[in-house]
RODO-2510 file (C-alpha; in nm, 4 decimals, decimal comma):
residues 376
     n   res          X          Y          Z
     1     x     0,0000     0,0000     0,0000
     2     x     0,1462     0,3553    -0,0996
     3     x     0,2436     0,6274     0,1510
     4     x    -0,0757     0,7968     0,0982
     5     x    -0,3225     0,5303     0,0659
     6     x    -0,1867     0,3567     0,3528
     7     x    -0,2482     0,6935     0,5394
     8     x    -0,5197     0,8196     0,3941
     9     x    -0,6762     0,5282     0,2050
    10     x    -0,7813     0,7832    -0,0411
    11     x    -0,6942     0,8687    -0,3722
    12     x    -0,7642     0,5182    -0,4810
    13     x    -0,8755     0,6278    -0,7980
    14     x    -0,6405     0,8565    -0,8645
    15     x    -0,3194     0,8003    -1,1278
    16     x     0,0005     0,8194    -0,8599
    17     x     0,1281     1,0371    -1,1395
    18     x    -0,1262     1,3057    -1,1028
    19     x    -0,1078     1,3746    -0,7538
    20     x     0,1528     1,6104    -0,6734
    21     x     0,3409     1,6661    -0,3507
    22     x     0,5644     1,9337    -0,2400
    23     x     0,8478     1,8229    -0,0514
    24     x     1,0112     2,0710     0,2521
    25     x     1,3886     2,0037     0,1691
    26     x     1,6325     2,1301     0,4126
    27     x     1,9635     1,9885     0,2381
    28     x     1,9582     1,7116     0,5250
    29     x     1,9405     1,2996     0,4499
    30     x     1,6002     1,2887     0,6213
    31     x     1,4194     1,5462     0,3942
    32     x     1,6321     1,3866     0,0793
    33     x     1,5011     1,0443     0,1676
    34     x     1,1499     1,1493     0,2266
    35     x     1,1521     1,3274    -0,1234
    36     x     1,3273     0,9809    -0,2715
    37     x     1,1035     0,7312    -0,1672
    38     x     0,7900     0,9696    -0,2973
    39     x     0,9119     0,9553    -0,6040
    40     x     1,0123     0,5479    -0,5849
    41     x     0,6494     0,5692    -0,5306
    42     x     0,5572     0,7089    -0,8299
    43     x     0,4437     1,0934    -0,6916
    44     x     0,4742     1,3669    -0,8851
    45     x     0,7155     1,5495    -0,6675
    46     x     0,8940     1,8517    -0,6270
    47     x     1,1063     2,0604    -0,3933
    48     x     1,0439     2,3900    -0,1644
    49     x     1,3601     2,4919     0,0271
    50     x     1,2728     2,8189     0,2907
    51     x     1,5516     3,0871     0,2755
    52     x     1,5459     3,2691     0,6377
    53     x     1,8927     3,3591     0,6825
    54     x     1,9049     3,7339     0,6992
    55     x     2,3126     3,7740     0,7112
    56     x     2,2434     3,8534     1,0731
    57     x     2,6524     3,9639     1,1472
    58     x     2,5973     3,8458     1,5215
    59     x     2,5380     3,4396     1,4318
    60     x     2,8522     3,2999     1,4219
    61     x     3,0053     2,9415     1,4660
    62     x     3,0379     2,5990     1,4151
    63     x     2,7266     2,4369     1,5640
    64     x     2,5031     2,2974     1,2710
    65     x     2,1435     2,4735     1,3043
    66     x     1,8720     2,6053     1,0487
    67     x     1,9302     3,0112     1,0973
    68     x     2,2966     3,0844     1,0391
    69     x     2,5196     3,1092     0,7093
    70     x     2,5370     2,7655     0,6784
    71     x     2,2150     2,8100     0,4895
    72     x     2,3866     2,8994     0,1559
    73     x     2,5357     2,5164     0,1911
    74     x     2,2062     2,3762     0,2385
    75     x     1,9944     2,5360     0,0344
    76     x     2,3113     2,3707    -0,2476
    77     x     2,2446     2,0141    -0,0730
    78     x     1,9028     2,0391    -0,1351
    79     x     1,9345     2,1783    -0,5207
    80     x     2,1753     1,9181    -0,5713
    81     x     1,9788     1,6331    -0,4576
    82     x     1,6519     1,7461    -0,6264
    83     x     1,8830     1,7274    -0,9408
    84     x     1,9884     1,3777    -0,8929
    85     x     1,6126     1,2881    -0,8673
    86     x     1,5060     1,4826    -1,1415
    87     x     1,2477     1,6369    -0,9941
    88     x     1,1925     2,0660    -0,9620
    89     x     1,3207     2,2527    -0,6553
    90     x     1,2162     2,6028    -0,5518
    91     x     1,3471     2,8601    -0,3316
    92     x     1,0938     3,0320    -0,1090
    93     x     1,2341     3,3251     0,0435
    94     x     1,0923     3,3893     0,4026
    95     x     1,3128     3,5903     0,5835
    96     x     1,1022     3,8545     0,6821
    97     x     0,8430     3,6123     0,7708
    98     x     1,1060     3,4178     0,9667
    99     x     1,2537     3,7408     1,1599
   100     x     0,8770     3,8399     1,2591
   101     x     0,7197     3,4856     1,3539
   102     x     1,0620     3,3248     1,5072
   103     x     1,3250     3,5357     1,5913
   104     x     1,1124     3,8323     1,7425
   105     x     0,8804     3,5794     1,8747
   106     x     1,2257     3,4470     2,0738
   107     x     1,3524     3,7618     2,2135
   108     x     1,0269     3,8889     2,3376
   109     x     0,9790     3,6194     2,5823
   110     x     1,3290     3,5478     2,6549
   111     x     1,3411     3,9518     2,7733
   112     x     1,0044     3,8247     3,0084
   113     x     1,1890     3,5362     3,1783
   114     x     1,0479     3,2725     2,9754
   115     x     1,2194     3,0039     2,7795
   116     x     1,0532     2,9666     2,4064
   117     x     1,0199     2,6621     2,1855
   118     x     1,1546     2,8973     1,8496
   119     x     1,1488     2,5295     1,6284
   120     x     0,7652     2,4784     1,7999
   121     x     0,6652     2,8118     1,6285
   122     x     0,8441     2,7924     1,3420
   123     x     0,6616     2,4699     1,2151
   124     x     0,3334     2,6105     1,2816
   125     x     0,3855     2,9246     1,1451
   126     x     0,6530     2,8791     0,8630
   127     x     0,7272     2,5600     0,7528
   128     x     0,3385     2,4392     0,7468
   129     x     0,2070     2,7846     0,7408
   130     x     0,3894     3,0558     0,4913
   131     x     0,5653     2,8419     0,3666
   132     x     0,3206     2,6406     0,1796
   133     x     0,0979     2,9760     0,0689
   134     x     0,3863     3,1671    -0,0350
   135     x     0,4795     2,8678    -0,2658
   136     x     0,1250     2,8316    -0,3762
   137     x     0,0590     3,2016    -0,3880
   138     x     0,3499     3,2205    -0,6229
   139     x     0,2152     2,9657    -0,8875
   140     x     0,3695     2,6447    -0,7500
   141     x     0,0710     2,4081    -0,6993
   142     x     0,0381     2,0599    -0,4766
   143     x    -0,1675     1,8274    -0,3491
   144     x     0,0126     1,7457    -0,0518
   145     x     0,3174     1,8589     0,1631
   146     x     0,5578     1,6193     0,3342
   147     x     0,8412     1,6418     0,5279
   148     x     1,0892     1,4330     0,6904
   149     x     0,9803     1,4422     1,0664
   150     x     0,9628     1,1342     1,2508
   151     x     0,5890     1,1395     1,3503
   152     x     0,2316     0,9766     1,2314
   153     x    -0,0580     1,0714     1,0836
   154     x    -0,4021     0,9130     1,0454
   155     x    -0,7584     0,9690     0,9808
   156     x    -1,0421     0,9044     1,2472
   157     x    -1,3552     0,8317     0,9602
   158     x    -1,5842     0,8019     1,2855
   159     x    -1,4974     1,1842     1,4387
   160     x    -1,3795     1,3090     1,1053
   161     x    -1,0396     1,4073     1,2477
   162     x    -0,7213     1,3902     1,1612
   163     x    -0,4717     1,2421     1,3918
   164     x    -0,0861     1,3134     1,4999
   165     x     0,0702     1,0222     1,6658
   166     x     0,4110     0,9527     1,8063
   167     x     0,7030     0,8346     1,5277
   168     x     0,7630     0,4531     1,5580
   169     x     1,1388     0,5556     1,6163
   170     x     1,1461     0,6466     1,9705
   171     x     1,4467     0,7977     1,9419
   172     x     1,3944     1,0238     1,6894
   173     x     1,0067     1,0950     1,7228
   174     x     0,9511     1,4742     1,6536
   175     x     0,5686     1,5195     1,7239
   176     x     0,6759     1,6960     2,0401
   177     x     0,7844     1,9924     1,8169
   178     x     0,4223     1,9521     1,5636
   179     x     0,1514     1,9835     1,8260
   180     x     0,0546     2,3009     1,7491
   181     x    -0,0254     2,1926     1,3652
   182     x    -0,4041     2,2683     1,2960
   183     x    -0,6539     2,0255     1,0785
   184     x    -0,6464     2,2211     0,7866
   185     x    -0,2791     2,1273     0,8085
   186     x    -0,3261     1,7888     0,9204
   187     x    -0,5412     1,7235     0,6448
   188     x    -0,2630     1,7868     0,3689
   189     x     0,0317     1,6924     0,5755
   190     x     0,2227     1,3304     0,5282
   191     x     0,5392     1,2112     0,6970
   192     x     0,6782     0,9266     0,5078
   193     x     0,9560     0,8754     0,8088
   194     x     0,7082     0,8607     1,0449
   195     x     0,6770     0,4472     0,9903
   196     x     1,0885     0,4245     0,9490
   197     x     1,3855     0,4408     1,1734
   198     x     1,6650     0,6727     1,1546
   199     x     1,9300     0,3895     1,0972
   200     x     1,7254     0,2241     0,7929
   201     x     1,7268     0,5523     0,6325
   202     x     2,0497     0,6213     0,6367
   203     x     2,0917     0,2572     0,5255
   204     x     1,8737     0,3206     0,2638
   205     x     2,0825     0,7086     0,1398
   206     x     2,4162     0,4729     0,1239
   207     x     2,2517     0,2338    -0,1138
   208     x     2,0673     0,5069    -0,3643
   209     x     2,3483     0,7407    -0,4244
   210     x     2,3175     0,9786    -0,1188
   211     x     2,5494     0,8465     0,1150
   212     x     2,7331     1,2260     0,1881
   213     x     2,3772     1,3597     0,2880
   214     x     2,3597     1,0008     0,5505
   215     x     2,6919     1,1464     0,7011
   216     x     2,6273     1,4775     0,7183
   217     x     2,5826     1,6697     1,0866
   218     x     2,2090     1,6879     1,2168
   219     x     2,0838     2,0211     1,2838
   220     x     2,1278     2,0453     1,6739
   221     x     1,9644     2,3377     1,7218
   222     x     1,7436     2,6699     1,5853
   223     x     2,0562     2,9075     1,4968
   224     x     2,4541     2,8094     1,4173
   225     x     2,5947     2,8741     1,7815
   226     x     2,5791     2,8244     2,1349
   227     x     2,5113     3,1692     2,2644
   228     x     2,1610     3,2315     2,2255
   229     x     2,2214     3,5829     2,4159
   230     x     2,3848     3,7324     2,0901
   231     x     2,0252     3,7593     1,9657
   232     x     1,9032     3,9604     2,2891
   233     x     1,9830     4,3060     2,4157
   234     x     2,2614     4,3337     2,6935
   235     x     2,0376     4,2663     3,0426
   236     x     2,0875     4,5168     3,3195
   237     x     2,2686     4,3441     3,6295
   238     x     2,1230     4,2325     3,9113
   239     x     2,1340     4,0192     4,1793
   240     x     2,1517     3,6488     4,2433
   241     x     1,9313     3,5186     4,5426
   242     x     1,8842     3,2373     4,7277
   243     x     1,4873     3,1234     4,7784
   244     x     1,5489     3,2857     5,1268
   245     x     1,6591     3,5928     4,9973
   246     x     1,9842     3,6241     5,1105
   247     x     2,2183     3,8008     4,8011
   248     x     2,4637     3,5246     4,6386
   249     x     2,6145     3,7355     4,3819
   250     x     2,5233     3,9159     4,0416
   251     x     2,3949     3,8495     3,6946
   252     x     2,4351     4,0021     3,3837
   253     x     2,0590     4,0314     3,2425
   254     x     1,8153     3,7715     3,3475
   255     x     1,8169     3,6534     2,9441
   256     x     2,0963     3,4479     2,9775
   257     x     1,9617     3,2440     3,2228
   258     x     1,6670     2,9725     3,2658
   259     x     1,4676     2,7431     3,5070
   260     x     1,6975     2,4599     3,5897
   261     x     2,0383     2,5884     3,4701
   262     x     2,3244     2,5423     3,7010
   263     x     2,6209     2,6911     3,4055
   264     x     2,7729     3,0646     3,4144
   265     x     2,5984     3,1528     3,8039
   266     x     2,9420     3,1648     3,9091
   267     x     2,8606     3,1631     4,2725
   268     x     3,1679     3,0311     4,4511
   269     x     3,1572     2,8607     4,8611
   270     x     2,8874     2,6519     4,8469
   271     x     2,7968     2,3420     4,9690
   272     x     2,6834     2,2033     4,6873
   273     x     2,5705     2,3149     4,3228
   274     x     2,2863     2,5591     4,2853
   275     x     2,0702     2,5540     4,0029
   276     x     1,8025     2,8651     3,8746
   277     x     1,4845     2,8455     4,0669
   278     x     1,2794     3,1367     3,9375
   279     x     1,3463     3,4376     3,7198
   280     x     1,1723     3,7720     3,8657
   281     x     1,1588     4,0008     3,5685
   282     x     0,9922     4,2840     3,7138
   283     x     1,2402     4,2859     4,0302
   284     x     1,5172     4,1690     3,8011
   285     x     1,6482     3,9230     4,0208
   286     x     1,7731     3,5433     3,9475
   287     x     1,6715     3,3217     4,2359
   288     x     1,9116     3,0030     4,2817
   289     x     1,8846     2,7136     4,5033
   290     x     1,9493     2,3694     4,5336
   291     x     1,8516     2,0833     4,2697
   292     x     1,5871     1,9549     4,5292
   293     x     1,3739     2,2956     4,4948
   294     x     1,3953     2,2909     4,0878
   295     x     1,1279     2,0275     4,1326
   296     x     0,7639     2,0793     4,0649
   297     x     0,4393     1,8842     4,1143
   298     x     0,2375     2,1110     3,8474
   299     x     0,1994     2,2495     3,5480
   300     x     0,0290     2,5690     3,4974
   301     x    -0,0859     2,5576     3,1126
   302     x    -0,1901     2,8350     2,8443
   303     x    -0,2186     2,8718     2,4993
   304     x    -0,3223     2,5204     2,4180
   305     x    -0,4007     2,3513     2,0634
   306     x    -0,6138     2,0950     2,0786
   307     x    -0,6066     1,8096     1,8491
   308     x    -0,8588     1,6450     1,9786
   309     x    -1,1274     1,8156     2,1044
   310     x    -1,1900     1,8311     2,4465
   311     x    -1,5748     1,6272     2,4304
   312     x    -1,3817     1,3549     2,2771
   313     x    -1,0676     1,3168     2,5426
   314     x    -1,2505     1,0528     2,7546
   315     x    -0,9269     1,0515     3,0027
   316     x    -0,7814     1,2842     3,2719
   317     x    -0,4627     1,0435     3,3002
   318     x    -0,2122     1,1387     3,0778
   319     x     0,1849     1,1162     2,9422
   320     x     0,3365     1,4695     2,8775
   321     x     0,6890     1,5881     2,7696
   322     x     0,7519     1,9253     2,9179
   323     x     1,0761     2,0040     2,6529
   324     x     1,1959     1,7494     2,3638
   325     x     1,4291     1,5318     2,4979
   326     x     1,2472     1,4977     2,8353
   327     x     1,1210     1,1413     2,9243
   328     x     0,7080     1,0579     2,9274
   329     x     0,5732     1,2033     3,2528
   330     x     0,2180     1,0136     3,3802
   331     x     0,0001     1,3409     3,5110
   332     x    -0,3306     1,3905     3,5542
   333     x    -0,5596     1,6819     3,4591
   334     x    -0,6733     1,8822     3,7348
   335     x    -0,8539     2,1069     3,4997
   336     x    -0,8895     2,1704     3,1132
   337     x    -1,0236     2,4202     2,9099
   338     x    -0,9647     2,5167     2,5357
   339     x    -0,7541     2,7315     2,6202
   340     x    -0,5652     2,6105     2,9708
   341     x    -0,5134     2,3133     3,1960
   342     x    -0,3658     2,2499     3,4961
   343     x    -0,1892     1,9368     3,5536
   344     x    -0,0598     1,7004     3,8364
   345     x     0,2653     1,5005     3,7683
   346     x     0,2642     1,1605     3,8798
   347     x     0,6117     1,2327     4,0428
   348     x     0,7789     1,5687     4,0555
   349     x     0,9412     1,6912     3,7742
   350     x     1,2678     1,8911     3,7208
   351     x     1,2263     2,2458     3,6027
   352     x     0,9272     2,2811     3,4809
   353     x     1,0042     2,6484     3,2937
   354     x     0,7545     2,8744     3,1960
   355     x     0,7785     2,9279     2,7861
   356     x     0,8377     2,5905     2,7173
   357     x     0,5624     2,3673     2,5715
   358     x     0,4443     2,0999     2,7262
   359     x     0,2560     1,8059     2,5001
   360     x    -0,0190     1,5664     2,6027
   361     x     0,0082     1,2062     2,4846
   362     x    -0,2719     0,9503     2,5269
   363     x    -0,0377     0,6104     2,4283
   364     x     0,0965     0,7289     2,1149
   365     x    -0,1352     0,9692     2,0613
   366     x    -0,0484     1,4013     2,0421
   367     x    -0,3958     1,5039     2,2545
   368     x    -0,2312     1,8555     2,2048
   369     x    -0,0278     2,1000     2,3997
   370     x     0,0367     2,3931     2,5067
   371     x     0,2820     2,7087     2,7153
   372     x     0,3660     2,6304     3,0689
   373     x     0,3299     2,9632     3,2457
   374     x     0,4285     2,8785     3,5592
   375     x     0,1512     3,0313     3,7367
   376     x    -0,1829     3,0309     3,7113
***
């Protein structure tokens, strides 16, 4: 059964030839591969590459991410491959886009204390969003859009909804980073990787010609460096506290810090290592204790996108990742809204920061998500 019947079961009637789908290509093996087996398949497929990198002078070094001057090399890898398959690539420049949705979007709430998701928003926004109308505004038509996250989709016939489920790759399953995707973008969304792991493709580049874009470094993170500070304004100083109030030193903007760090505090004489409780914008003042108090029982949520809708969530216990990376939490719903929740962890969690999203999972299924605020 095809990628898209098998997800779909639709189409049936069509001609594979006539059905058209965009892949995103980011000049990386996964997005190659996804593009490769499409056309194995028999899609009509072509290429849509975003361009965000605004020669911002401040992003510099050697980490691999999507916003830095590495771009020029990856927009090449992704012409070049779409050559090798024959198929059309386009260019779709979004940097002001970007710089409005993602990079303002980041400083904003860094400069409140908060510590933002900037891939989260980006797929919502851009890479499912703009992306796709600026391409189709443009003249570039498709049937479908695909990239090469590791994560599931399906159709519920008896709640006509569409479903986002966990990749069968544990280790590589992205829907953390997707629950904010809509239906509308559900509906026109496939992710051929989703049923795959990240070893077989590779496996599968090195036998079909692209074994360079198999070895090439992952993307590790949202911009090509470390330093996420060189995006923000310098902070004012102010002072380091413990959660009794007693002064422990001084920081240099409360930007460069969040919940749960223990790096660059530089407080010297203690006992033992002291990690960042709480970030008090309005008093600009860091508060650091240790690891035992960066625990919390509950999650204050806002913001939330549901994918399914509340009448149909028949269950209050829950799994939740509070950052990508993190390990399933079991919690419990205290409350729920459509637009907040308040949830009990099973067993106290560490650093639960406010900014960062926190998804629901019911078994392998994305209920939705939302901002932990921290507060109610």
């Amino acid at each position: 059964m095809t990628i898209i019947k098998k997800r779909f079961k639709m189409d049936s009637m069509k001609n594979k030839k006539t059905i058209k789908i965009a892949v995103g290509m980011s000049g990386g093996v996964d997005s190659t591969i996804t593009a490769l087996m499409l056309k194995n398949e028999g899609y009509d497929v072509i290429g849509l590459t975003m361009k965000i990198w605004d020669n911002n002078p401040l992003i510099k070094g050697n980490r691999s991410g999507c916003y830095g001057p590495g771009e020029v090399k990856d927009i090449a890898e992704a012409k070049k491959a779409a050559k090798i398959m024959n198929i059309p690539h386009y260019v779709i420049d979004l940097r002001k886009e970007y710089h409005k949705s993602v990079i303002d979007y980041f400083k904003e709430e860094y400069q409140k204390g908060k510590t933002p998701n900037p891939c989260i928003m980006c797929n919502s926004k851009i890479k499912f969003g703009l992306l796709i109308d600026k391409a189709i505004n443009s003249g570039i038509n498709f049937d479908y859009f695909a990239t090469g996250h590791y994560a599931r989709t399906s159709f519920d016939k008896k709640n006509n909804l569409y479903l986002l489920k966990t990749g069968l790759d544990k280790t590589k399953d992205q829907s953390y980073f997707l629950y904010r995707l809509k239906q509308k973008q559900l509906k026109k969304v496939i992710f051929p990787l989703g049923e795959k792991r990240k070893d077989d493709i590779k496996k599968f580049a090195q036998k079909n010609g692209f074994a360079d874009y198999a070895e090439k470094d992952e993307s590790q993170n949202f911009i090509e460096c470390d330093n996420y500070s060189v995006l923000l304004p310098a902070g004012k100083i102010g002072s380091i506290i413990d959660w009794q109030g007693n002064i422990l030193g001084q920081h240099k903007g409360i930007s460069n810090y969040t919940l749960g760090q223990r790096k660059n505090l530089n407080l010297g004489g203690l006992k033992e290592p002291y990690y960042v409780l709480k970030i008090d914008v309005k008093k600009n003042i860091v508060v650091a204790g240790p690891r035992n108090l960066a625990f919390s029982d509950k999650a204050f949520v806002k913001k939330i996108n549901w994918i399914i809708p509340l009448k149909l969530i028949k269950t209050n216990k829950i799994k939740t990742k509070i950052r990508y990376g993190a390990e399933f939490a079991e919690a419990v719903f205290l409350s729920k809204t459509n637009k907040s929740a308040v949830l009990k962890f099973k067993k106290p969690q560490f650093a639960v920061t406010p900014g960062q999203s926190i998804v629901f999972y019911d078994k392998d299924m994305v209920l939705g998500g939302g901002i932990i605020t921290g507060k109610k």
